[in-house]
C-alpha positions as CSV (number, residue, x, y, z in Angstrom):
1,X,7.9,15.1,23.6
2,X,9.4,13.9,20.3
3,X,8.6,15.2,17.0
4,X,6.9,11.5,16.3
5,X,4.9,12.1,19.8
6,X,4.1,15.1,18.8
7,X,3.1,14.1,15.1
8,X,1.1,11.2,16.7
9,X,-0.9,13.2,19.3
10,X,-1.9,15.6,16.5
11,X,-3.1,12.8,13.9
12,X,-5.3,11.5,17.3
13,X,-6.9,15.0,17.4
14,X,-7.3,15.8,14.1
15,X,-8.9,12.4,13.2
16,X,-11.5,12.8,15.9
17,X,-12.0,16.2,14.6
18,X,-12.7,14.8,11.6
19,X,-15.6,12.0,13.1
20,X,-17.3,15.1,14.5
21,X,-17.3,17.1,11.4
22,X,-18.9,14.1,9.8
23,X,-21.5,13.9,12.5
24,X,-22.1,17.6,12.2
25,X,-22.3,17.8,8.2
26,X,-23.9,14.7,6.7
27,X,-22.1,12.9,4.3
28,X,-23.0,9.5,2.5
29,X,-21.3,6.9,3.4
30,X,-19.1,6.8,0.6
31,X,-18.0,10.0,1.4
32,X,-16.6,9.0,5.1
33,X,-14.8,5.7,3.1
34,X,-13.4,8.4,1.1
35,X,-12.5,10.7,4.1
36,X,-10.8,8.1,5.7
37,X,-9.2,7.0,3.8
38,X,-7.7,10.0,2.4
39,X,-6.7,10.9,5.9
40,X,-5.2,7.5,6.2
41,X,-3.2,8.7,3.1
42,X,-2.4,12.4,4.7
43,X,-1.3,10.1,8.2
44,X,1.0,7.9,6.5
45,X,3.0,10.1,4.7
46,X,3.3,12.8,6.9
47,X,5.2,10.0,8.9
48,X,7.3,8.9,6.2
49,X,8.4,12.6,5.5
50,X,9.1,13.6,9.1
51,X,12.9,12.0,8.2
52,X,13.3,15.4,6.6
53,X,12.0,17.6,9.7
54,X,15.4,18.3,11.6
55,X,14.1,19.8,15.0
56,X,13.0,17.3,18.2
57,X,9.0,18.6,18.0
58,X,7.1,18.1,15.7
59,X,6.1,21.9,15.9
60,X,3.0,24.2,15.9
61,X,3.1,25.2,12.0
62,X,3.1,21.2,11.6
63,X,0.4,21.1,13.9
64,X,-1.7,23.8,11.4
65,X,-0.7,22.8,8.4
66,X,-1.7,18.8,9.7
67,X,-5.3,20.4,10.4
68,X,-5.4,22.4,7.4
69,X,-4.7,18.9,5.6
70,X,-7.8,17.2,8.0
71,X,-10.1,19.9,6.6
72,X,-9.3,18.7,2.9
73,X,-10.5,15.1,4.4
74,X,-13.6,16.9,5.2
75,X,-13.8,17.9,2.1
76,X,-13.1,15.3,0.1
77,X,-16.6,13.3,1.8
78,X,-18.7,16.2,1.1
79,X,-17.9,15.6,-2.5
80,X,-19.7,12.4,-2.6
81,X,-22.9,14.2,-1.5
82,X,-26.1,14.3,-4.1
83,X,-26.1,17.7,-4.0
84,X,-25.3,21.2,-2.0
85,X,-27.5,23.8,-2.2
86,X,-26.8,27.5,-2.2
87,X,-26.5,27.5,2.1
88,X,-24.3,24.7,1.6
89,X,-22.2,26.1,-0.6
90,X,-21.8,29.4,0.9
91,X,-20.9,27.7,4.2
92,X,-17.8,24.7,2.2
93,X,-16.8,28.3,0.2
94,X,-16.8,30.4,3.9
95,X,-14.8,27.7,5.4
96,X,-12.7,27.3,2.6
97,X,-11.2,30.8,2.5
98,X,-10.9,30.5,6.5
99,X,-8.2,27.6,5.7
100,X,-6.9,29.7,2.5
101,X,-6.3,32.7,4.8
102,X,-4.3,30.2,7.2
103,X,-1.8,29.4,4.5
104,X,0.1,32.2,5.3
105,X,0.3,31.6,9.0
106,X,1.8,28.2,9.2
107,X,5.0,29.6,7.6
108,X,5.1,32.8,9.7
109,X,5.0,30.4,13.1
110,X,7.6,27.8,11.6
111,X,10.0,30.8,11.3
112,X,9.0,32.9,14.6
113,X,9.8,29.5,16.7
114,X,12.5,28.6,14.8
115,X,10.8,25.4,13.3
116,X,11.5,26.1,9.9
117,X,12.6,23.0,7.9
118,X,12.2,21.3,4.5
119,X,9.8,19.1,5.8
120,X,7.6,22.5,7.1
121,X,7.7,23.6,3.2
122,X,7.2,20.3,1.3
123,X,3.9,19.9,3.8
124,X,2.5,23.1,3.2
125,X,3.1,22.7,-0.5
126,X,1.2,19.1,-0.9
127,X,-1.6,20.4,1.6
128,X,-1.7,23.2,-0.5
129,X,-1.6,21.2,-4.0
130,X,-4.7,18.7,-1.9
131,X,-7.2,21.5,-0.6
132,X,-6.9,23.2,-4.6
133,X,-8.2,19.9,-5.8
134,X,-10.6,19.0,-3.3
135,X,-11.8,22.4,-3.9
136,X,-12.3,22.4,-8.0
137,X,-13.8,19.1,-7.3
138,X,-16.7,20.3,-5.3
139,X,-16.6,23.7,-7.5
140,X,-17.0,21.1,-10.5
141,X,-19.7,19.1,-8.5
142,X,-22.0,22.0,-7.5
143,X,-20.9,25.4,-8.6
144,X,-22.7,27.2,-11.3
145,X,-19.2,27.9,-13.8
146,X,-19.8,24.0,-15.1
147,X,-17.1,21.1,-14.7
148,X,-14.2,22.6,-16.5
149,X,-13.6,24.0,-13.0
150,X,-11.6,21.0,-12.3
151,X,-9.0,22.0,-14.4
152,X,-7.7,24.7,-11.4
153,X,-7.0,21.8,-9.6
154,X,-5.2,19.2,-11.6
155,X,-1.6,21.3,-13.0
156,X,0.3,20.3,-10.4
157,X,-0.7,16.7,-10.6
158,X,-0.4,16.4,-13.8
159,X,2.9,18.5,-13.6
160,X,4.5,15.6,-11.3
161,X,3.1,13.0,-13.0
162,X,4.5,14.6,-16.1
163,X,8.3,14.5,-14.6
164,X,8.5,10.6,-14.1
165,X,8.5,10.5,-18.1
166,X,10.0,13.9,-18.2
167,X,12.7,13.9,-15.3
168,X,14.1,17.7,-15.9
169,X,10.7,18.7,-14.5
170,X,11.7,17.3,-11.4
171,X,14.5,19.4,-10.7
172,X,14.0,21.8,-7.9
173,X,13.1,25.5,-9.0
174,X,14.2,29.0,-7.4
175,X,11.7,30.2,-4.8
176,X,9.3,32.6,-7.2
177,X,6.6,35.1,-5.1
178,X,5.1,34.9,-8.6
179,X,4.5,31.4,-7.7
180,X,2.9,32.6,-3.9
181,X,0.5,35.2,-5.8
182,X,-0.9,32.7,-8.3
183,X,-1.5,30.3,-5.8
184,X,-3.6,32.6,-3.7
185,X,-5.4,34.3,-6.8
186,X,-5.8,30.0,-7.9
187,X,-7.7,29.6,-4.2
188,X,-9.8,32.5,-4.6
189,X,-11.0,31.6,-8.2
190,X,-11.8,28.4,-7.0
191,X,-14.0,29.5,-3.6
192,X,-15.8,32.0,-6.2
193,X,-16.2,29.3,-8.7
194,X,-17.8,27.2,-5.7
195,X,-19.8,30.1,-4.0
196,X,-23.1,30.7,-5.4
197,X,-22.1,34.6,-7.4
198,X,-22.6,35.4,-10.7
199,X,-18.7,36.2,-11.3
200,X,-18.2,32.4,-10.5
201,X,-17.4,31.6,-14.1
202,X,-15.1,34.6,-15.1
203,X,-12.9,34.4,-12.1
204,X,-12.6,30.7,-12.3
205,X,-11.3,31.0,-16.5
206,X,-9.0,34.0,-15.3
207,X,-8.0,32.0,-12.5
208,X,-7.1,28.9,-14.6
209,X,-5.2,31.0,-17.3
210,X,-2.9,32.6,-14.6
211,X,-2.2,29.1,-12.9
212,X,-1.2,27.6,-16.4
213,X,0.9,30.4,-17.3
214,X,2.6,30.2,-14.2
215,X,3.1,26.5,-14.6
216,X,4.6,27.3,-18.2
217,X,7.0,29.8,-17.0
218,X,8.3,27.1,-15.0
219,X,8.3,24.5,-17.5
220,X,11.0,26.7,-20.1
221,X,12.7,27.4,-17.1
222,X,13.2,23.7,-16.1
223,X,13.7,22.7,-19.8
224,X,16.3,26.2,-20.3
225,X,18.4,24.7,-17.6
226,X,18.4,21.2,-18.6
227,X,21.7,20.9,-19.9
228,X,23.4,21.7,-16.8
229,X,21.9,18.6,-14.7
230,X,22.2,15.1,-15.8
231,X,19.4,13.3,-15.1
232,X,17.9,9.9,-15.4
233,X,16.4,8.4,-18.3
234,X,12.4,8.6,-19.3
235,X,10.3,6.4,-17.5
236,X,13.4,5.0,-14.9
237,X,11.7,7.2,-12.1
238,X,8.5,6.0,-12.7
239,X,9.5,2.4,-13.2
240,X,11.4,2.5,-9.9
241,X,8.4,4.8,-8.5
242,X,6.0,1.2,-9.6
243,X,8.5,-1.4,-8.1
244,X,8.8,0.1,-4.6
245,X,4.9,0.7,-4.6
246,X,4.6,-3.1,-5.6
247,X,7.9,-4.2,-3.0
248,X,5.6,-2.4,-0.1
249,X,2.6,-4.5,-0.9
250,X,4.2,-7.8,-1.4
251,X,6.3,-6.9,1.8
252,X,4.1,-5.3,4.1
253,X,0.2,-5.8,2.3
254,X,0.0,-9.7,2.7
255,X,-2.5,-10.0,5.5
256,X,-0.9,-12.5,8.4
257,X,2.5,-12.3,7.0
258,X,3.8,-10.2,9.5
259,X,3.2,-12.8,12.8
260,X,4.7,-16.0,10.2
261,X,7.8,-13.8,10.2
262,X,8.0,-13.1,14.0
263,X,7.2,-17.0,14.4
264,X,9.9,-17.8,12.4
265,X,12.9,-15.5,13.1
266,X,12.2,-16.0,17.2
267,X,13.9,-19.3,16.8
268,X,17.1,-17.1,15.9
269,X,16.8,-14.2,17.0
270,X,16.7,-13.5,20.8
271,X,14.9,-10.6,22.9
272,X,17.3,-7.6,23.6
273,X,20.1,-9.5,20.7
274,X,21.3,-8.1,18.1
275,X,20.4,-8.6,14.2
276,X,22.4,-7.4,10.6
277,X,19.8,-7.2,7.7
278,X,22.3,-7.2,5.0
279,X,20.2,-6.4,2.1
280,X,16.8,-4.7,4.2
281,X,15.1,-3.3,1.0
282,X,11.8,-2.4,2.7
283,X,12.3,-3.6,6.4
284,X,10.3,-5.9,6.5
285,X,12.5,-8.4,8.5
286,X,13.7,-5.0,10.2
287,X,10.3,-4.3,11.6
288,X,10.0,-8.2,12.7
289,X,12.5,-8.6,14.7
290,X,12.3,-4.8,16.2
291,X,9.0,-6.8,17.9
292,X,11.2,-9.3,18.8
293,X,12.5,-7.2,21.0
294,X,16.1,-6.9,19.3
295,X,18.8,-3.9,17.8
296,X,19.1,-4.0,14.4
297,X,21.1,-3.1,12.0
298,X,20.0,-2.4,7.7
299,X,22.2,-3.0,5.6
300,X,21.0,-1.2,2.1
301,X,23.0,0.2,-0.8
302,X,19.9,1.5,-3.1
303,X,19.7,5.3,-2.1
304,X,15.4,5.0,-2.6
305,X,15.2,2.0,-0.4
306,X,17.8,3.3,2.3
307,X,15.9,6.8,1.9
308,X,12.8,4.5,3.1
309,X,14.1,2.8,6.0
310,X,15.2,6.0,7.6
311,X,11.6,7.4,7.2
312,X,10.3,3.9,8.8
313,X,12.5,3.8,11.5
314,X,12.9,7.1,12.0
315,X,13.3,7.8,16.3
316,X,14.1,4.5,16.7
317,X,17.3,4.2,18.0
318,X,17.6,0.6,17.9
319,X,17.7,0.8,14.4
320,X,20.8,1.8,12.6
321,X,20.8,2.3,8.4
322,X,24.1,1.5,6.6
323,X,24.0,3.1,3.1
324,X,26.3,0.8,1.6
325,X,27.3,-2.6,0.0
326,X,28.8,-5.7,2.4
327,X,32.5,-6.6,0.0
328,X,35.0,-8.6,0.9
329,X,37.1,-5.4,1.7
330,X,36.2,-1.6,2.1
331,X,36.0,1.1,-0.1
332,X,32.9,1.7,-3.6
333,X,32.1,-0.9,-6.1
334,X,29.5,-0.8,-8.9
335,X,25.8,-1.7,-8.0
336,X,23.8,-3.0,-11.0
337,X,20.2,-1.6,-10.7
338,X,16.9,-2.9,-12.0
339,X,14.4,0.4,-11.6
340,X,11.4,-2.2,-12.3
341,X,13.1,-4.5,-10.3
342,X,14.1,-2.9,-7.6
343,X,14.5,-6.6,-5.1
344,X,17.5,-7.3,-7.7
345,X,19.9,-5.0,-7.5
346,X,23.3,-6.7,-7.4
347,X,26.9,-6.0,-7.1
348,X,28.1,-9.4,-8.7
349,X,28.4,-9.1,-12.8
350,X,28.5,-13.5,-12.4
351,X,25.5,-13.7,-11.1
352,X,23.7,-11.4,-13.7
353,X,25.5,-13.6,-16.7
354,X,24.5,-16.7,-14.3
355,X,20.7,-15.8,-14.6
356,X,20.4,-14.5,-18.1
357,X,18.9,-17.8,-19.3
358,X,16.5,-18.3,-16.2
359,X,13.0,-18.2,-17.1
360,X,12.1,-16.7,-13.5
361,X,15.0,-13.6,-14.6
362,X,13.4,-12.9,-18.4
363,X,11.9,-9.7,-17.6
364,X,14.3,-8.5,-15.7
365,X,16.8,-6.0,-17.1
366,X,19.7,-4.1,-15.1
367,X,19.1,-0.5,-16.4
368,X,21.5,1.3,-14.5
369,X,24.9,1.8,-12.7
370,X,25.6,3.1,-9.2
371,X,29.0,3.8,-7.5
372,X,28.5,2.9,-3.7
373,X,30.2,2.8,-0.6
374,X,31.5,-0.4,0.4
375,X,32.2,-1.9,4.2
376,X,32.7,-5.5,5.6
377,X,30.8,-7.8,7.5
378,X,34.3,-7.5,10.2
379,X,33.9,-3.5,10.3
380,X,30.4,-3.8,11.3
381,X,31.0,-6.5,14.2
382,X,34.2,-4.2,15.2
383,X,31.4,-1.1,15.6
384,X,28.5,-3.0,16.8
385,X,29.4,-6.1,18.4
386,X,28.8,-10.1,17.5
387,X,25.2,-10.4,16.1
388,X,23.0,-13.1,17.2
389,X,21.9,-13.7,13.6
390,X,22.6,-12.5,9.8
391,X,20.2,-12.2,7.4
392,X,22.4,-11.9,3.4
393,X,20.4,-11.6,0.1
394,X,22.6,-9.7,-1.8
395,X,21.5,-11.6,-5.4
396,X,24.7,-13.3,-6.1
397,X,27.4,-11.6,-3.9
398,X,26.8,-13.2,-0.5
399,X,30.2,-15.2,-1.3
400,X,31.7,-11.4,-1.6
401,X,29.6,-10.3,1.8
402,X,31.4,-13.8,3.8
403,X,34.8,-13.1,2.2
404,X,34.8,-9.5,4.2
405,X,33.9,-12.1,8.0
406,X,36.7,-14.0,9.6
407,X,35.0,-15.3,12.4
408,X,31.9,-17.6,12.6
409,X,29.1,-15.6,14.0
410,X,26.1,-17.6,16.0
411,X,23.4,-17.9,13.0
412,X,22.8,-16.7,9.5
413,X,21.2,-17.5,6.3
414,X,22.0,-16.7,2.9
415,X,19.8,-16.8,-0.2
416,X,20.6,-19.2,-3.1
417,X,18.9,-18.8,-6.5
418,X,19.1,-22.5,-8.4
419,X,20.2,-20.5,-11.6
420,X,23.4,-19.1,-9.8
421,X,24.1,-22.4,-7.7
422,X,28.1,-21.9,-7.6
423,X,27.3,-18.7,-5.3
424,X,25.4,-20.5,-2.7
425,X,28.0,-23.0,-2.6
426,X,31.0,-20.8,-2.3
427,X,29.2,-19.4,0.5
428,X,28.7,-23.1,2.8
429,X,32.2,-23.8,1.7
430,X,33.1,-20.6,3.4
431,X,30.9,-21.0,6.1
432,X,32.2,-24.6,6.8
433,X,36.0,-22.7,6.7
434,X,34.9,-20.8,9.9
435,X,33.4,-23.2,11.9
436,X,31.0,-25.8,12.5
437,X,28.2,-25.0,11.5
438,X,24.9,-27.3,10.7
439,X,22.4,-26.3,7.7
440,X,19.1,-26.4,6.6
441,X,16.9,-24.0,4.1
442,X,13.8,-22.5,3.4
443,X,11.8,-22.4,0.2
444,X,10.5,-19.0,-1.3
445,X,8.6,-16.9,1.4
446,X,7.5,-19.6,3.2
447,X,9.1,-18.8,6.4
448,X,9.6,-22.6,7.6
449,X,12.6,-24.5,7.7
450,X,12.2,-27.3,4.9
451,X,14.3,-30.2,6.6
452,X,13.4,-31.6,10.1
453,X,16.9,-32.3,10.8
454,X,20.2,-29.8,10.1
455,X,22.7,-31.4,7.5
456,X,26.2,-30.7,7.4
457,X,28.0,-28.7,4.9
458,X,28.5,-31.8,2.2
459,X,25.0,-33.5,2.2
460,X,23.8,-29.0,2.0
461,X,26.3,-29.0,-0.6
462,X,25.1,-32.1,-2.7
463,X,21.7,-30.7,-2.3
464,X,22.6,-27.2,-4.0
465,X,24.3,-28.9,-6.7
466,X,21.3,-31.0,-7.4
467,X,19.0,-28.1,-8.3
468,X,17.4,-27.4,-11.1
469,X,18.1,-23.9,-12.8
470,X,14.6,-23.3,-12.7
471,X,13.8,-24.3,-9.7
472,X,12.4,-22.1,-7.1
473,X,14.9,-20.1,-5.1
474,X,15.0,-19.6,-1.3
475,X,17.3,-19.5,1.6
476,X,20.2,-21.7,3.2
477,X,20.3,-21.2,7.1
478,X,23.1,-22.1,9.1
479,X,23.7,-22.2,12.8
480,X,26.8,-23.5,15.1
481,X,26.2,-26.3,17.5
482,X,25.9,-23.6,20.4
483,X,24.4,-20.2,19.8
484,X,23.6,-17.4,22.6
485,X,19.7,-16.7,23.3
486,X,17.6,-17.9,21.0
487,X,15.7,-20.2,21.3
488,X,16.6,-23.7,20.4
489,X,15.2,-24.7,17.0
490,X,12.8,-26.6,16.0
């Protein structure tokens, strides 16, 4: 069984755990929404992060710190009750320093079997940082010490939240037991400050002042050492934090999206063929035509986005990530980077002086500066064999992707932005240097071919040259006369 078997098996369990706690302690409706979703939350990060878990199971701490996390679900929908009386909150305190007390037992199984990973510590950490909140939120709901309670929960949000404007506070920190005993003494405040005693108030205040202490220690620390990292500018983590949360909801949130993709891209690419995603960002062309039955491979300089793709296609080994840019020959170029942007990253300074006076470009600004690895379109056919179809949006260097191919391949498509019209022509002049190949294009997102007929490499030309700079961008497709498996086109 595979650590992702093994993950999945234990989100099954834990979920219908979870509908039988409900059944067994009341909760509003509300509350279950809230559950739900939370554990929703806990399920589909846990995924993402398993990239980071090195071992082939997914491992009994996992398995315990994964329930641990269900029980802060729980939680979480018994804070939308009306109230909890003194039985009540006897019984959330009781079970609360149950889970407490397993903290410690996670960790002593992760390194007994030999599990041990950074995956094991980050979870235990956030589950941790979760059932501290959930807890000062029911000890500000119901407890007797008054609503300031929430405050034992909220430092180490506020801490991260702190370090996308303030990046030195994300740099990693030496392991502290100072940092183990607060956290304990921070749990036990909190289970008094929710348990109906009459020292509810005093140990939640010495609690609280212990826990920010701690946090301030850390915080000279982080700012003491400073100077010896460079780090990225204010706000850049949290802009490119905002553009990959809004990429994943354009990409992945628009409800029928998915199928128009798979519709469209089965005309190209064949069951059990073979696909290059030159430019994957978030996979979502990945993820169609892995239901299409085909191997891919993602092509994806930006270390966040190629970070992603591992975590989504992580155990799948028909999915292979290259970290790097597509040049015309091999070896690191400069890649421009928009952190609010993130769709626009570009390795071509023409096209960025091409688009400055675009209306659709007037918010966008290229903030930073990468050095990447850089491979050819040849070295990937010469390690994975001929694909059956090429996908290239690059934002202005497709011409630069085609100038490292020297044979015609079955199908591709290219993205053209009116603005930048000389790349997209570059690119069917080199196209129509390889080999015969018929065009036709595709507006926006629409995922249909605009033209009922393909056009050759002139009339596709004329049309390019036509355009408005303002007009909407899309992509050109082109295909030889005879392609291997697909389908034929409509």
């Amino acid at each position: 069984m595979t650590r992702l078997d093994g993950f999945t098996r234990t989100a099954v369990v834990c979920g219908a755990l979870l509908v039988v706690a409900q059944s067994v302690v009341p909760v509003p409706q509300s509350g279950t929404l809230a559950s739900f979703a939370a554990f929703f939350a806990l399920w589909g990060l846990t995924r993402l992060g398993l990239a980071d878990h090195p071992h082939a199971e997914f491992g009994a701490a996992n398995v315990l710190t994964f329930l641990r996390a269900t029980f802060t679900c729980l939680l979480v929908a018994i804070a939308f009750r009306d109230g909890l009386d003194a039985h009540g909150r006897w019984i959330a305190a009781s079970a609360g320093a149950i889970v407490l007390a397993l903290d410690g037992v996670d960790g002593w199984l992760a390194r007994r079997l030999g599990l041990a990973s950074p995956f094991g510590a980050r979870f235990d950490m956030e589950t941790d940082s979760a059932f501290m909140l959930a807890l000062a939120i029911l000890a500000a709901r119901f407890g007797d010490a008054g609503a300031w309670t929430l405050l034992l929960g909220l430092p180490r949000y506020v801490f991260v939240a702190a370090a996308w404007f303030w990046p030195f506070l994300g740099a990693p920190l030496p392991h502290s037991e100072r940092r183990r005993i607060v956290c304990v003494i921070q749990g036990g405040a909190l289970l008094a400050a929710l348990a109906p005693v009459d020292i509810s108030a005093p140990a939640a205040a010495a609690g609280l002042a212990l826990l920010l202490w701690s946090f301030a220690v850390d915080i000279l620390w982080l700012q003491r050492h400073a100077a010896d990292r460079a780090v990225r500018a204010p706000g850049s983590a949290f802009a490119a934090g905002i553009g990959l949360m809004r990429s994943l909801l354009v990409y992945y949130g628009i409800p029928g999206r998915a199928a128009r993709l798979d519709r469209f891209y089965g005309q190209f690419v064949p069951r059990d063929g073979l696909a290059f995603d030159v430019g994957a960002h978030v996979g979502n062309r990945v993820a169609s035509w892995r239901r299409l039955g085909a191997r891919v491979v993602a092509v994806e300089p930006q270390p966040l986005f190629a970070d992603l793709l591992r975590r989504l296609f992580i155990d799948d080994p028909a999915v292979r990530i290259e970290e790097a840019v597509l040049d015309a020959e091999p070896g690191e170029t400069d890649l421009h980077m928009s952190d609010r942007h993130p769709t626009l990253a570009t390795a071509s300074a023409a096209f960025m002086h091409d688009v400055r006076e675009a209306r659709s470009f007037d918010a966008v600004r290229w903030n930073r500066t990468v050095r990447v690895r850089a491979t050819t379109l040849d070295a990937l056919i010469a390690r994975e064999g001929m694909p059956d179809f090429v996908k290239i949006d690059v934002e202005g260097a497709e011409p630069r992707v085609l100038a490292g191919l020297s044979q015609a391949v079955p199908a591709l498509s290219f993205e053209y932005v009116p603005a930048a019209r000389s790349a997209a022509i570059a690119c069917v002049d080199r196209l129509a240097s390889l080999g015969p190949y018929r065009f036709n294009r595709s507006t926006g997102e629409s995922h249909r071919l605009d033209l009922d007929e393909w056009i050759d490499a002139a009339a596709m030309r004329t049309w390019l040259g036509g355009l408005p700079a303002d007009a909407r961008s899309g992509d050109v497709y082109a295909v030889l006369p005879e392609r291997r498996g697909a389908r034929p086109l409509a």
